[in-house]
N, C-alpha and C positions, 0 to 999 in steps of 0.2 A: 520866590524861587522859580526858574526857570521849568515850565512846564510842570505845575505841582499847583493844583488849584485845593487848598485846605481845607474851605466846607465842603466840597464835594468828597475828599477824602474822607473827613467825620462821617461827612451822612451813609456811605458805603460801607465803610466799616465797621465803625463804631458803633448808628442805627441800626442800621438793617442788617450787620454780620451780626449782632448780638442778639439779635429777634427772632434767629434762630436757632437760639436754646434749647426750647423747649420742645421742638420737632427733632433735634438731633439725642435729646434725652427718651423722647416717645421710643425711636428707632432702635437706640440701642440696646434699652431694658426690654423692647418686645423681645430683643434677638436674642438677648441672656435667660430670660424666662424662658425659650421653645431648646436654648443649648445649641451650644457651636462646639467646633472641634481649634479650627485656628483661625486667623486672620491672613488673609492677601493683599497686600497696595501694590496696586497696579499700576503703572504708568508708562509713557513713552516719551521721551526727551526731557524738557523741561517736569512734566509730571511724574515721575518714576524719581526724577532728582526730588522734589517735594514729599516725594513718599520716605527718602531714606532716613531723614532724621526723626520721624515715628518709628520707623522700626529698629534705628537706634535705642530713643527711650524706651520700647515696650522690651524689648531685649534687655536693660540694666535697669528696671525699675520693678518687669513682671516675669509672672511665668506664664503669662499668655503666648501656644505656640502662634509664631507671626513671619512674612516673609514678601518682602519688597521682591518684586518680579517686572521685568521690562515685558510688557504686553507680548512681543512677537517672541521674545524666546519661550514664554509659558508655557503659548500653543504650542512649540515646538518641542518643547522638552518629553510632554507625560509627568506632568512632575507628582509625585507619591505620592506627597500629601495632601493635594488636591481632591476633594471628595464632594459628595452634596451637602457635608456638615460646614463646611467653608463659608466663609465670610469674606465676601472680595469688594474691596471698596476702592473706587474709579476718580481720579480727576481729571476735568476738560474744558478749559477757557468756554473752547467751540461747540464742544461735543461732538463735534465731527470728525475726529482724529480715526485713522483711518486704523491704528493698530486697536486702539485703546475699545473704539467700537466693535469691532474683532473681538477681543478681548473678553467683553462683556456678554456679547452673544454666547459665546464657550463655555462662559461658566453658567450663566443661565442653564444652558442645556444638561449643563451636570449637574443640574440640581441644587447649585449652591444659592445663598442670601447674595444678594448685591447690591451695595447701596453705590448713589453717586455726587459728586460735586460740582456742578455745571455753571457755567457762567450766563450761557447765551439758553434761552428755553424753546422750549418745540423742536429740538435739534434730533438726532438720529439717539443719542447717549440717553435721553433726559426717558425717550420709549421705552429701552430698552430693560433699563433698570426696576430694583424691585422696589426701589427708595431713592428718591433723588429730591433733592435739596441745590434748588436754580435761585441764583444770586440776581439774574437780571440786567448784569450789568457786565462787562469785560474790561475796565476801568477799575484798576485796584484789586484783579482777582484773584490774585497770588496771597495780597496782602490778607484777604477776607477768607481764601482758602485755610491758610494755615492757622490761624483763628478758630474757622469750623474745626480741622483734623484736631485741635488740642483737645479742642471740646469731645471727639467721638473718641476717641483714642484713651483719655482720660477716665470718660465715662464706660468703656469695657474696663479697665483698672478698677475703678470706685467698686464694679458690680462684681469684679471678682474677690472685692477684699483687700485688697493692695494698694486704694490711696483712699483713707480716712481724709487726705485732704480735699477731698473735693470741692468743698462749698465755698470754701476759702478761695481754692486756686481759680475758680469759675468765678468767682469777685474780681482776680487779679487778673484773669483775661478781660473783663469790663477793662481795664484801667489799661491795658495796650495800646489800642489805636493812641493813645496820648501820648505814651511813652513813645512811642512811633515817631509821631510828630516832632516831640521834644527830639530826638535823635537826629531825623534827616534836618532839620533846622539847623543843628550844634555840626551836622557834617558836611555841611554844602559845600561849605568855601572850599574843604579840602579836595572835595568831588571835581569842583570844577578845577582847582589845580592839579589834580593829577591828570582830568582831562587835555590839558594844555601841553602841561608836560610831557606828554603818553601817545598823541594825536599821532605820530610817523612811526611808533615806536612798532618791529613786525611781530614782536614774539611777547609773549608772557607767559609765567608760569604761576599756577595758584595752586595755594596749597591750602589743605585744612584737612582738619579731621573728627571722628565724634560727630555730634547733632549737625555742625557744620559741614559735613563732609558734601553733603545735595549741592549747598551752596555752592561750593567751591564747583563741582562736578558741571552744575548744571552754568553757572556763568561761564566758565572757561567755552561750556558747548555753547550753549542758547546764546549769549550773546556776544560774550567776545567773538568765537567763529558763525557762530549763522549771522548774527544782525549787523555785526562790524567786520565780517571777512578777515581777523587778526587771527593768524595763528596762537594757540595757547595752548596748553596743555593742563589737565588737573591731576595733581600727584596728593595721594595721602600722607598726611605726614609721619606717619608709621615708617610708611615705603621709601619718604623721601632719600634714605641712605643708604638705599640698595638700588642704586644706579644712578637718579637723575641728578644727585647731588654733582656729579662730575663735569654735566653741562654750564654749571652757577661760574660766570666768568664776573669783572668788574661792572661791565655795562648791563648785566643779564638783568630784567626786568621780574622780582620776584612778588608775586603780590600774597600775603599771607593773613589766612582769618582767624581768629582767636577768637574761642568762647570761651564757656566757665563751664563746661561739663567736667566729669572725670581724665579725657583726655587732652587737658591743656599743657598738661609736661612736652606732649609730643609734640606742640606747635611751639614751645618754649626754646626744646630743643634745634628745631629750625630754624629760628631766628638768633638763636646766639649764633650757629653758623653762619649767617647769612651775613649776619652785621660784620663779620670778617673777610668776604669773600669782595658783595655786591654793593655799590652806590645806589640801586636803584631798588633796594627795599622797602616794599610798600608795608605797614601791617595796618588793620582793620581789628580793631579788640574792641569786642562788645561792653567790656568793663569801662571803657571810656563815656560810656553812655548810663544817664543816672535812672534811665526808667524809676520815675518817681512814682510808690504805692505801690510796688512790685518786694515780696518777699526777698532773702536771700537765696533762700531755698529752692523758690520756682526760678530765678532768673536764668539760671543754664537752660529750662528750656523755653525762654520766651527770647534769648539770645537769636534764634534760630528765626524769627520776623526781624527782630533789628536789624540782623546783620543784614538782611535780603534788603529789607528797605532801605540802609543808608549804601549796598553797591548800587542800588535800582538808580541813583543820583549820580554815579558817576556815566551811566548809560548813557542821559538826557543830554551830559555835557560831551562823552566823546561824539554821542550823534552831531552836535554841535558844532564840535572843532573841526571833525571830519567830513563833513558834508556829507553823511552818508546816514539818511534816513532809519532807523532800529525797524521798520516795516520792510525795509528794500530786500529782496531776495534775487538770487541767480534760476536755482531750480527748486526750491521748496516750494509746492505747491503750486510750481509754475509750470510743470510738465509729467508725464509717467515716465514713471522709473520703480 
């Protein structure tokens, strides 16, 4: 597969995301033992998108209070619930994100816990925090993130009483990075045909909703507009039918994700529209993918890496068709602003 080196894949995720189990269970049963009030996921762009389908699940599975926050509006807010009993957990390829480490310094000062998830170590983020968990690697670190977050995420659930499943499901994240694998393998071809077919195309529109919604949120931004300069837009499919549905012409490029959460009615409902409107309906259903040794039960939320990894395959191809680099930037971080 184009640009997808496989044992290097295993060894990142599968090794060494999995080896740290037992540092993300030390971290979070010390924090349950001392008592928290809520949880914070923090992020900025692509991170803040990673954050929302955790606070998805801990919203319909707990009653842990929890609250996805984009870094610079936090500082900006005063938000109530933010206290020194808080819990604010960070992610950072780089660690040098300029909100996020912001961000962290803030709550520090309030006294809150902060743990974080860094890709690259010795960075500004990796100091700052009260717990950090550095991957080493920036290769693969979306895939190995969301890995970690199940595992910390889960393990605040376990200690509150709310998922007797634990043991099990911490079995069945082992068996992901394969499922993984088995997916982007079974998705390429279509990746790179839609690459082909899609290479001039200016607009698109994604939709999703539920665990899926980051995805949707965050490709539309992070890559389709930063790394491919394509206009896109990401609509929830709740919202789809209060307004953008009116844009949906025959050529309109609609691209739609499907998982297995609670809310798949409402991508259901989008795409029987769609199928009547648009020739150029793309869907992405995680149900199409057999992640072999994965419960029925957990698979809505391991949906949420599938899906990432088999869009991450279309990236590789439109970088391809398009000659246009997924690194190449105008002003991100090419100038102040």
């Amino acid at each position: 597969m184009l640009k997808f080196d496989e044992t290097l894949f295993l060894k990142l995720v599968e090794e060494e995301g999995l080896a740290f189990r037992g540092q993300i269970e030390e971290i979070v049963d010390g924090i349950c033992q001392r008592g928290f009030s809520n949880l914070f996921l923090i992020g900025a762009g692509g991170t803040i998108a990673m954050m929302y389908p955790y606070e998805y699940i801990l919203k319909s599975n707990s009653t842990i209070d929890v609250h996805a926050v984009i870094a610079a509006e936090f500082m900006a807010m005063n938000h109530k619930h933010f206290t020194k009993d808080s819990v604010c957990i960070f992610t950072s390829v780089s660690g040098t994100t300029q909100e996020t480490v912001a961000a962290a310094e803030y709550c520090k000062a309030g006294g809150a816990t902060t743990i974080a998830l860094v890709a690259e170590p010795g960075t500004p983020l990796t100091r700052i925090v009260d717990h950090c968990i550095t991957t080493g690697s920036e290769k693969h670190s979306f895939d190995t993130f969301f890995m970690l977050l199940y595992m910390v995420v889960f393990r605040f659930m376990h200690n509150r009483g709310e998922f007797p499943q634990y043991e099990q499901f911490t079995k069945e994240v082992a068996l992901l990075p394969r499922a993984i694998l088995q997916a982007v393998k079974a998705f390429d071809s279509r990746a790179e045909a839609f690459a082909v077919r899609h290479k001039d195309t200016a607009y698109h529109m994604m939709v999703g909703s539920g665990n899926l919604w980051g995805n949707t949120y965050s490709y539309a931004m992070c890559i389709l507009e930063e790394m491919q300069w394509i206009h896109a837009k990401s609509i929830h499919a709740a919202e789809f039918f209060h307004g953008t549905l009116e844009l949906v012409l025959e050529d309109t490029s609609v691209i739609l994700l499907k998982g297995e959460d609670e809310t798949r009615p409402l991508t259901d409902r989008v795409e029987r529209f769609c199928e009547k409107i648009t020739k150029e309906l793309t869907v992405i259903d995680t149900r199409d993918f057999a992640m072999e040794g994965i419960s029925g039960e957990f698979r809505k939320h391991f949906a949420v890496s599938i899906n990432w990894a088999v869009l991450s395959r279309i990236s590789v191809y439109l970088e391809r068709e398009r000659n246009h680099p997924l690194t190449l930037r105008r002003y991100y971080r090419q100038m102040e602003y």
